[in-house]
PLY file of the C-alpha trace (Angstrom):
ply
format ascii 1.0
element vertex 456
property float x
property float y
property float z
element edge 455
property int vertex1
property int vertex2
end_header
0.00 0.00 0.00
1.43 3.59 -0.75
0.60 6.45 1.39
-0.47 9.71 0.63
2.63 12.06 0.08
0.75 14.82 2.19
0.22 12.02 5.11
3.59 11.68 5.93
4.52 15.34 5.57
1.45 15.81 8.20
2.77 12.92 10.67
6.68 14.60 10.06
5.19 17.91 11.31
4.26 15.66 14.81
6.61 12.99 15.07
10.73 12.23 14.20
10.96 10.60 10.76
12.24 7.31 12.82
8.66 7.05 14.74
6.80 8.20 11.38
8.82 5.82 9.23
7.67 3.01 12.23
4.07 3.92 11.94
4.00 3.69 8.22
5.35 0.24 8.15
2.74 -0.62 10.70
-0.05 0.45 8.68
1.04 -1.65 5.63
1.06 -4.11 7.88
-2.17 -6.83 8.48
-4.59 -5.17 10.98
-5.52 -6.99 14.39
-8.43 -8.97 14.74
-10.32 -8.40 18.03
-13.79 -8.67 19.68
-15.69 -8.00 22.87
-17.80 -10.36 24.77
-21.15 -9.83 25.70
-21.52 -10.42 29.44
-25.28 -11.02 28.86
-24.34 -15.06 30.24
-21.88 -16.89 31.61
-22.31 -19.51 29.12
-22.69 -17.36 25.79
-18.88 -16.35 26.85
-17.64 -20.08 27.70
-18.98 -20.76 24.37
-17.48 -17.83 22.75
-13.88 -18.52 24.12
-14.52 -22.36 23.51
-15.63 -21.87 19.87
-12.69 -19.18 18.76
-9.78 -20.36 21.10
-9.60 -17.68 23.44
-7.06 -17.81 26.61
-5.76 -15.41 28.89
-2.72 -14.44 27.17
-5.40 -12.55 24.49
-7.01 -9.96 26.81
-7.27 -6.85 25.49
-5.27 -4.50 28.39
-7.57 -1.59 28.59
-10.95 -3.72 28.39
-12.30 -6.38 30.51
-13.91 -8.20 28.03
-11.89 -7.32 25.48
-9.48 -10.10 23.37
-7.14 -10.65 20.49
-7.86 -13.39 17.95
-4.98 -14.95 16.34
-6.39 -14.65 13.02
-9.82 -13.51 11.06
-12.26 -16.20 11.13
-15.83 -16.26 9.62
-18.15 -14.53 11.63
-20.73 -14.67 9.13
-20.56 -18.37 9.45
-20.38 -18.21 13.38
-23.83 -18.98 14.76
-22.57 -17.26 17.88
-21.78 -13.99 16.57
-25.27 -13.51 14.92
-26.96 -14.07 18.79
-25.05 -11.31 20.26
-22.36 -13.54 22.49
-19.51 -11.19 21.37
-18.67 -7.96 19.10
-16.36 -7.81 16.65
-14.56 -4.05 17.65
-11.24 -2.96 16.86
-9.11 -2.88 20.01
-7.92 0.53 20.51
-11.98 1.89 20.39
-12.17 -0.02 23.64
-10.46 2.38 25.45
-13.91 3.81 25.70
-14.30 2.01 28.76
-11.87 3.75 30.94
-13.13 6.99 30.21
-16.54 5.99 31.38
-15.08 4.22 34.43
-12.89 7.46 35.25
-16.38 9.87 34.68
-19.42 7.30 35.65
-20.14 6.42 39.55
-23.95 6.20 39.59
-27.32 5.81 37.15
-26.60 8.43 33.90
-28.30 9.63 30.98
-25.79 8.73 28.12
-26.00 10.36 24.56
-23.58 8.13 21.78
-24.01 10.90 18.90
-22.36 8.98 15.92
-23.11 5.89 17.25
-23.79 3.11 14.23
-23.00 0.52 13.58
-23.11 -0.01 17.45
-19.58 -0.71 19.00
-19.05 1.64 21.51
-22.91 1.58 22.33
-22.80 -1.68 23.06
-20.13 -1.36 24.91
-21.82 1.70 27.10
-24.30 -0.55 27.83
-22.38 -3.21 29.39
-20.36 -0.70 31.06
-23.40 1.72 32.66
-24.50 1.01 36.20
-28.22 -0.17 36.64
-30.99 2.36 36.21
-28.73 4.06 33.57
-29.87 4.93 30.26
-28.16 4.65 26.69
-30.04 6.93 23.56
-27.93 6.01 20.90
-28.11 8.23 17.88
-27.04 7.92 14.36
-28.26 10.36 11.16
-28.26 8.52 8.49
-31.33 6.13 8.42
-29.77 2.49 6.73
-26.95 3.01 9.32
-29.53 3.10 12.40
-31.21 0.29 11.38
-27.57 -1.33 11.41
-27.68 0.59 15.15
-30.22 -0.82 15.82
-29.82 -4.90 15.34
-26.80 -4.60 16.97
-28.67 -2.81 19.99
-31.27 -5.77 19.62
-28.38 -8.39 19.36
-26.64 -6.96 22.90
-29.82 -7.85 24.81
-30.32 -4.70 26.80
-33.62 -2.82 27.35
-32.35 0.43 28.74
-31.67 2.15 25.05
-33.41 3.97 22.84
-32.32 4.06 19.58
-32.60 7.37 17.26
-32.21 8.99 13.62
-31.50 12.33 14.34
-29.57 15.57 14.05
-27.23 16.92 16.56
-28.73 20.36 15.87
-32.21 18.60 16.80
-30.82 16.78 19.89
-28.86 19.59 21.25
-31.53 21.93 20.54
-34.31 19.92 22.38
-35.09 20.26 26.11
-33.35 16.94 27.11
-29.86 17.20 28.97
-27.39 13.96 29.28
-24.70 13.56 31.84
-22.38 12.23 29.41
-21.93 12.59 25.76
-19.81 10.28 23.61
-19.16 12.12 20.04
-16.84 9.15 18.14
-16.38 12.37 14.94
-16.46 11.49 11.56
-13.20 11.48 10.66
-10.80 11.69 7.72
-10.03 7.82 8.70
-6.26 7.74 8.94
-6.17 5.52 11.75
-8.11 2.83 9.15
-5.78 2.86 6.36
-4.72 -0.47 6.67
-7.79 -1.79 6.68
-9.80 0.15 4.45
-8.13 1.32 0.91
-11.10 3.74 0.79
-9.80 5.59 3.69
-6.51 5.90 1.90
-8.04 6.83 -1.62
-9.76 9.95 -0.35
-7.32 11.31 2.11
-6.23 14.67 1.29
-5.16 17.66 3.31
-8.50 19.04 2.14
-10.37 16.26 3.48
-8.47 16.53 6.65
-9.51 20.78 7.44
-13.00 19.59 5.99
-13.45 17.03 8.31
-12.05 19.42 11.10
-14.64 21.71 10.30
-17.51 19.37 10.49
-16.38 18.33 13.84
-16.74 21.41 15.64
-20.02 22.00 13.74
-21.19 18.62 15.38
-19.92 19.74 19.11
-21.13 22.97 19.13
-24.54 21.73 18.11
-24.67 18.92 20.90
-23.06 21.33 23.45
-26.00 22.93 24.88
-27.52 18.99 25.26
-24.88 18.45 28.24
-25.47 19.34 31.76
-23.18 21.32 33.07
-21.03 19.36 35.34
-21.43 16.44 32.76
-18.58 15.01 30.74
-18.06 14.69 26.92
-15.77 11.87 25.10
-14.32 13.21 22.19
-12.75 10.81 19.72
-11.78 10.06 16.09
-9.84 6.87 14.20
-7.33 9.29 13.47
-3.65 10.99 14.24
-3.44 14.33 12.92
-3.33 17.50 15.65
-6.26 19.21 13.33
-9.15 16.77 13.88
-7.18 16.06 17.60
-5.87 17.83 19.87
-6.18 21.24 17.62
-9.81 20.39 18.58
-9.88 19.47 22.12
-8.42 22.66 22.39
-10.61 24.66 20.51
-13.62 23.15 23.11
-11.29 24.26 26.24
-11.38 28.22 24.42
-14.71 27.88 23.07
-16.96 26.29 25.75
-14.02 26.58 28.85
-14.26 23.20 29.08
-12.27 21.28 31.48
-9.95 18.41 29.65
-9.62 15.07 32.62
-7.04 12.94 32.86
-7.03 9.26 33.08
-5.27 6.99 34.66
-2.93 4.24 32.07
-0.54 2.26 32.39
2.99 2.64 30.98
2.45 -1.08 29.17
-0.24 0.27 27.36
1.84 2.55 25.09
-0.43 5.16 24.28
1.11 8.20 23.21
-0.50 11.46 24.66
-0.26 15.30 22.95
1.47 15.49 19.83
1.22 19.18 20.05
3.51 20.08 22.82
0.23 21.63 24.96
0.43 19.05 27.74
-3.09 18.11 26.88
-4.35 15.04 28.91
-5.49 12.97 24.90
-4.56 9.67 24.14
-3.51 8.58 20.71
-3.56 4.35 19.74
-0.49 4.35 17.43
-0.09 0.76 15.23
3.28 0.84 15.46
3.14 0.88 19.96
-0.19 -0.77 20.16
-2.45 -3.78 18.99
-5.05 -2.02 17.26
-5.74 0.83 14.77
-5.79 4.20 14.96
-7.56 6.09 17.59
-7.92 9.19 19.55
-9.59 10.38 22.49
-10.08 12.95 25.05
-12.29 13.27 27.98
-13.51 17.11 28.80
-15.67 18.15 31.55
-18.74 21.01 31.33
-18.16 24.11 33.63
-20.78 24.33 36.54
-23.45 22.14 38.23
-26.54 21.03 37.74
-29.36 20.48 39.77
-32.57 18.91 38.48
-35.07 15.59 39.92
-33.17 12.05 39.45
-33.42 10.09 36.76
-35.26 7.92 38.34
-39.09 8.73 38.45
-41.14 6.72 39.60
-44.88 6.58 38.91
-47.14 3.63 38.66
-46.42 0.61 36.71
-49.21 0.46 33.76
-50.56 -3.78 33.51
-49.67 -5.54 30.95
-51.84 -8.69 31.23
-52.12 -12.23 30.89
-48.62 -13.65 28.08
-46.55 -10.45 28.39
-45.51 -10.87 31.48
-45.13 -14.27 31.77
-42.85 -13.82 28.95
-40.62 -11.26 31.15
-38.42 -12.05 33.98
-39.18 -9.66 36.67
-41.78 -8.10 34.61
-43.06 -5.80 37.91
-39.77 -3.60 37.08
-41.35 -2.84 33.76
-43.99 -0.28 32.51
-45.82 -1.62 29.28
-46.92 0.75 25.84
-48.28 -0.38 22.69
-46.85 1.33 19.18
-47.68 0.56 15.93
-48.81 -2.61 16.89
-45.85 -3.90 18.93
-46.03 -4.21 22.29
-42.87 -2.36 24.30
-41.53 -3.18 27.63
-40.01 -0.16 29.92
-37.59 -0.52 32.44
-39.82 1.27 35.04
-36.94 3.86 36.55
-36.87 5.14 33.20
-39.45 4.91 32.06
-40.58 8.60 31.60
-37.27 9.43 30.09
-37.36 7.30 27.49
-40.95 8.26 26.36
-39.79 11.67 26.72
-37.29 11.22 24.17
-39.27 8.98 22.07
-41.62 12.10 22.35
-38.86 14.77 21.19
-36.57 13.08 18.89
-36.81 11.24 15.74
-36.81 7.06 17.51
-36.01 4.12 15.75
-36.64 1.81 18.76
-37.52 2.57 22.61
-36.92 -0.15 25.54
-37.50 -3.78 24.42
-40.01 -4.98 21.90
-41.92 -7.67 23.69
-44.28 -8.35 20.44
-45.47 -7.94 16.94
-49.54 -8.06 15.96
-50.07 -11.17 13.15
-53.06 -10.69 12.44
-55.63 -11.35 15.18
-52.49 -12.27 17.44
-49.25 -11.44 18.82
-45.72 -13.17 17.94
-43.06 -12.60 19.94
-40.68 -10.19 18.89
-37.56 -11.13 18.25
-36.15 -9.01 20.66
-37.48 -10.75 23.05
-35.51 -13.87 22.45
-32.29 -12.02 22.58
-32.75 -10.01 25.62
-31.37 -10.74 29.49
-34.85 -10.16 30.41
-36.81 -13.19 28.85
-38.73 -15.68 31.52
-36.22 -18.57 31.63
-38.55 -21.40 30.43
-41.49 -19.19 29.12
-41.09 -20.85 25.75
-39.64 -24.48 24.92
-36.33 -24.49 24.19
-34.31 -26.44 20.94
-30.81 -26.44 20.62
-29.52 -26.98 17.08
-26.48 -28.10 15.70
-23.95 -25.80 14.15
-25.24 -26.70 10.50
-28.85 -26.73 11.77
-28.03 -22.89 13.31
-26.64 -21.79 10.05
-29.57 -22.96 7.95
-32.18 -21.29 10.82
-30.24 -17.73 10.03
-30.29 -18.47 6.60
-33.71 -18.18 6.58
-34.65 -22.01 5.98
-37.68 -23.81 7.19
-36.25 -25.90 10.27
-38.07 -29.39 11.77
-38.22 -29.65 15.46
-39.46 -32.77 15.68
-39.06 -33.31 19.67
-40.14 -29.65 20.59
-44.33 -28.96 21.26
-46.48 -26.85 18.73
-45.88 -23.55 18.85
-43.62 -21.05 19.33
-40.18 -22.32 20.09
-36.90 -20.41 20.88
-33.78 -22.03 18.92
-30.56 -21.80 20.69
-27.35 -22.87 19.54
-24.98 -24.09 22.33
-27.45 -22.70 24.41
-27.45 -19.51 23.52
-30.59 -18.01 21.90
-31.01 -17.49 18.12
-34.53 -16.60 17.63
-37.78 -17.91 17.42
-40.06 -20.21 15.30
-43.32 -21.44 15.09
-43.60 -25.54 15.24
-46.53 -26.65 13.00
-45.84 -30.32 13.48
-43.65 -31.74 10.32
-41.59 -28.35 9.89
-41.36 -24.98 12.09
-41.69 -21.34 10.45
-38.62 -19.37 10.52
-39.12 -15.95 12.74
-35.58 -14.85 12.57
-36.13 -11.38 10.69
-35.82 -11.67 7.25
-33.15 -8.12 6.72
-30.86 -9.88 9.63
-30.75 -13.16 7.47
-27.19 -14.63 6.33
-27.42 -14.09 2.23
-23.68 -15.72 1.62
-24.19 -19.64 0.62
-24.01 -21.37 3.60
-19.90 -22.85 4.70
-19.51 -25.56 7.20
0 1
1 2
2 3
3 4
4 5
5 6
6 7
7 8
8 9
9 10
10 11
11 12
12 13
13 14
14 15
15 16
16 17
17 18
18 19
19 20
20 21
21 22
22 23
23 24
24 25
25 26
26 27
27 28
28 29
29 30
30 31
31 32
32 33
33 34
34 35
35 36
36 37
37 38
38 39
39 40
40 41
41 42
42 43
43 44
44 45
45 46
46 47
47 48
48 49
49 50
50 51
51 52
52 53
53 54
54 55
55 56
56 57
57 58
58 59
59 60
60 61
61 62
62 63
63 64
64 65
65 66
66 67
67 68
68 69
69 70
70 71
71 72
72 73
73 74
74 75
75 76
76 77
77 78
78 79
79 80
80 81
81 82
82 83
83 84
84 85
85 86
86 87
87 88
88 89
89 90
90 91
91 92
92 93
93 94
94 95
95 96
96 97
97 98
98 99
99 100
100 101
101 102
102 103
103 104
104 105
105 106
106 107
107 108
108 109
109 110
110 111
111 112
112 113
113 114
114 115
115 116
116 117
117 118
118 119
119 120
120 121
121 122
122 123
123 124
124 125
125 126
126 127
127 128
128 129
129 130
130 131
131 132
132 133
133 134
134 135
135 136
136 137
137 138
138 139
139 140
140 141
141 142
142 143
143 144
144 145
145 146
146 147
147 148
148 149
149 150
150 151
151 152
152 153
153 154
154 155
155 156
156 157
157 158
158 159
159 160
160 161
161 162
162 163
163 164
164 165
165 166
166 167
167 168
168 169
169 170
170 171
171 172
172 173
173 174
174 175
175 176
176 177
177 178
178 179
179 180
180 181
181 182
182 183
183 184
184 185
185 186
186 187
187 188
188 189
189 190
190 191
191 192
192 193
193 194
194 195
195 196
196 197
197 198
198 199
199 200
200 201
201 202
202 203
203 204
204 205
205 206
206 207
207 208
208 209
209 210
210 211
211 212
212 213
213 214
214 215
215 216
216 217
217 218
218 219
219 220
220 221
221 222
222 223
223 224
224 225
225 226
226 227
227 228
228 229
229 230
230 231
231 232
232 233
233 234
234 235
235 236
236 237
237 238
238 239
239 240
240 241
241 242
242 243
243 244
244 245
245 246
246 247
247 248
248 249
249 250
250 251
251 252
252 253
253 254
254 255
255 256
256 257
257 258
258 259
259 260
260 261
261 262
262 263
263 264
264 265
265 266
266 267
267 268
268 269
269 270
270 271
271 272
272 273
273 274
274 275
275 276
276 277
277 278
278 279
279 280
280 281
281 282
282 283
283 284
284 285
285 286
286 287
287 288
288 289
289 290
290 291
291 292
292 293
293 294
294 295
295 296
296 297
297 298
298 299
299 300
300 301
301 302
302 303
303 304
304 305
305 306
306 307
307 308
308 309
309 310
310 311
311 312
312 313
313 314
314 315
315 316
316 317
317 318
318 319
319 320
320 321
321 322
322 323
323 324
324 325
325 326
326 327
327 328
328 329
329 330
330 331
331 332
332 333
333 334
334 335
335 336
336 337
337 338
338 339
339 340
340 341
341 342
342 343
343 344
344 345
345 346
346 347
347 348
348 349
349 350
350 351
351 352
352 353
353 354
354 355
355 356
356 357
357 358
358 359
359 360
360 361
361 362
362 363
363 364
364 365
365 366
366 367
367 368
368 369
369 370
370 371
371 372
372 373
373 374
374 375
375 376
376 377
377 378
378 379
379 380
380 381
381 382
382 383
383 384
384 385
385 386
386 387
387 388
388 389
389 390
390 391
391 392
392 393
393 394
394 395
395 396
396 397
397 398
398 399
399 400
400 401
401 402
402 403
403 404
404 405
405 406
406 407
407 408
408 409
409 410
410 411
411 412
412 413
413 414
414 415
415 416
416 417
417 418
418 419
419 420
420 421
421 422
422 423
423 424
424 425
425 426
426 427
427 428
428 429
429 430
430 431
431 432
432 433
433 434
434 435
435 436
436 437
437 438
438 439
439 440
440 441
441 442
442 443
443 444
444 445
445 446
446 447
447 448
448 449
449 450
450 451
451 452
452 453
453 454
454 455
């Protein structure tokens, strides 16, 4: 792969030519291969590190359920992977998690601006203490939909999920304790594993992209309570788009840039600038990952305003619904469009607040869909931590069985009951399907299905 001319002149400006001439071997270099597990079961992650090889000697430092693969396998072809056990996420972005350990000690609002296709969401909401809750946000519709599944996948019911503008969200009356703005970036940090990324670069691009970051903070600014935090980060090394921009927010808003705490093994190189700003840069050539940046900044001020948790009487939801739903007291029910929605209850107003006030994709945990005269459950329902353990029969198929099911093939269950059915694999939920006696309809969604030809 050649690099841009202009690239190298912009990393020569910030680094010697020894460390530049290190990083640019690094990015012609094969990427890393990483995941994170979900910690929705104990078993989806025995399974996980059973079925790819995982040991200790692959954790990721900076994330506790973060590891190194020793190559790229097939996800597609991973029956595992399509229920939500793990995430595939580049290694570096997980450093996510200890800026929201160094600024999170209690139940939060959480904005994720840029947030498909649903990494570092997914990762908030394994990472957010209970009563906590996640919108995550992204503007261009196909990509929340991605957003979405991937929300779906992780299990939770504490997010809501939303197609919107920063200008709209910062403009509306809702305020978040902590804002995560991942930028669009000019990429540079994914050059090595994305030629696109190295096709477009220019120094253009680069003051464009600048540009349009600021534009995106100082539209979701007036969204964060004062006192609240802000993670700013991009997948990429130059001072414009990084620390030329954290400092612009410390002159422009007087916001407060936080330290946090790493450890010398990590390698992370800090301000490229010579400011002394507390930023962390994921170089290729010191780290196992890609390129990424990040900065945590704090809002001047307090705020003072009723907790987050409101409570107000649980509406019923009677006679299946709740014998679907573990625990199904902690939840307030709504109807939309047909589906049937399940609430955590301590959030409950805060989520219909914002379903209320921005543009939402998804809100809390689908419980069902209308067929007709009657209901199906949804397939959220079969991947969340909140379904009634043995509320619906249970059939475990084999790998090749799995991989057929996602497909979108008719599947015989010939030892489970009539009617609706939840297929696991390993033991870990797929989806559902209907058992009609000599075959079972296939409720896996149909957009979600594997389209490759099936590989055993």
């Amino acid at each position: 792969m050649e690099l841009p001319s202009g690239f190298i002149d912009q990393m020569l400006d910030q680094m010697p030519r020894q460390e530049v001439d290190a990083l640019c071997g690094a990015l012609c270099s094969d990427p890393v291969v990483s995941i994170r597990l979900n910690d929705k079961s104990e078993a989806a992650r025995n399974s996980v590190c059973q079925d790819l090889g995982i040991n200790q000697g692959h954790r990721v430092p900076w994330c506790e359920n973060g590891w190194y693969l020793t190559e790229r396998p097939s996800f597609t072809m991973n029956p595992l992977f399509h229920s939500g056990a793990f995430y595939v996420q580049e290694a570096s972005s997980m450093f996510v998690e200890q800026a929201v350990r160094k600024c999170v000690g209690g139940p939060v609002r959480v904005l994720d601006l840029c947030a498909a296709p649903g990494g570092k969401s997914t990762h908030l909401l394994s990472l957010l203490p209970d009563g906590s809750l996640l919108v995550a946000n992204e503007i261009i519709r196909s990509r929340a939909n991605i957003l979405r599944e991937n929300i779906v996948k992780w299990g939770r019911a504490n997010v809501v999920v939303t197609n919107d503008t920063p200008a709209h969200i910062g403009g509306s009356p809702l305020m978040y304790d902590l804002i995560l703005v991942d930028a669009p970036c000019s990429g540079e940090g994914m050059f090595r594993k994305d030629d696109v990324a190295v096709s477009e670069w220019s120094p253009d691009n680069v003051q464009m992209c600048a540009a349009r970051q600021r534009e995106i903070l100082e539209a979701v600014w007036p969204g964060l309570k004062p006192g609240g935090h802000i993670i700013y980060s991009t997948c990429t090394f130059n001072r414009f788009e990084d620390e030329d921009n954290v400092a612009w927010m410390i002159g422009h808003f007087g916001a407060e840039a936080i330290g946090i705490e790493v450890s010398d093994d990590w390698n992370i190189k800090g301000d490229m600038t010579g400011r002394g700003l507390p930023v962390y840069h994921f170089m290729p050539h010191l780290t196992r990952g890609e390129g990424f940046f990040l900065s945590l900044l704090r809002k001047p001020g307090l705020y003072t305003d009723i907790p987050l948790s409101v409570k107000t009487k649980t509406n019923k939801c009677e006679g299946q619904f709740t014998e679907w739903l573990a625990e199904s007291e902690s939840f307030r029910f709504a109807e939309n469009g047909g589906s049937v929605m399940a609430l955590p209850e301590c959030i409950a107003d805060d989520m219909l607040r914002i379903a209320r006030s921005l543009n939402t994709v998804s809100c809390g945990l689908e419980l069902a869909v209308r067929k007709g005269r009657n209901r199906t459950p949804a397939h959220s329902l079969a991947m969340s931590r909140n379904i009634r353990k043995y509320a619906f029969p249970v059939c475990d198929l084999s790998r090749e069985k799995a991989l057929a099911y996602l497909h979108g093939e008719s599947v015989t269950l010939s030892d489970a009951p009539r009617g609706y059915v939840l297929v696991t694999y390993s033991g870990i939920p797929l989806g559902f399907a209907n058992n009609v006696g000599n075959r079972a309809n296939n409720l896996y969604p149909q957009q979600w299905r594997i389209r490759k030809q099936i590989q055993l």
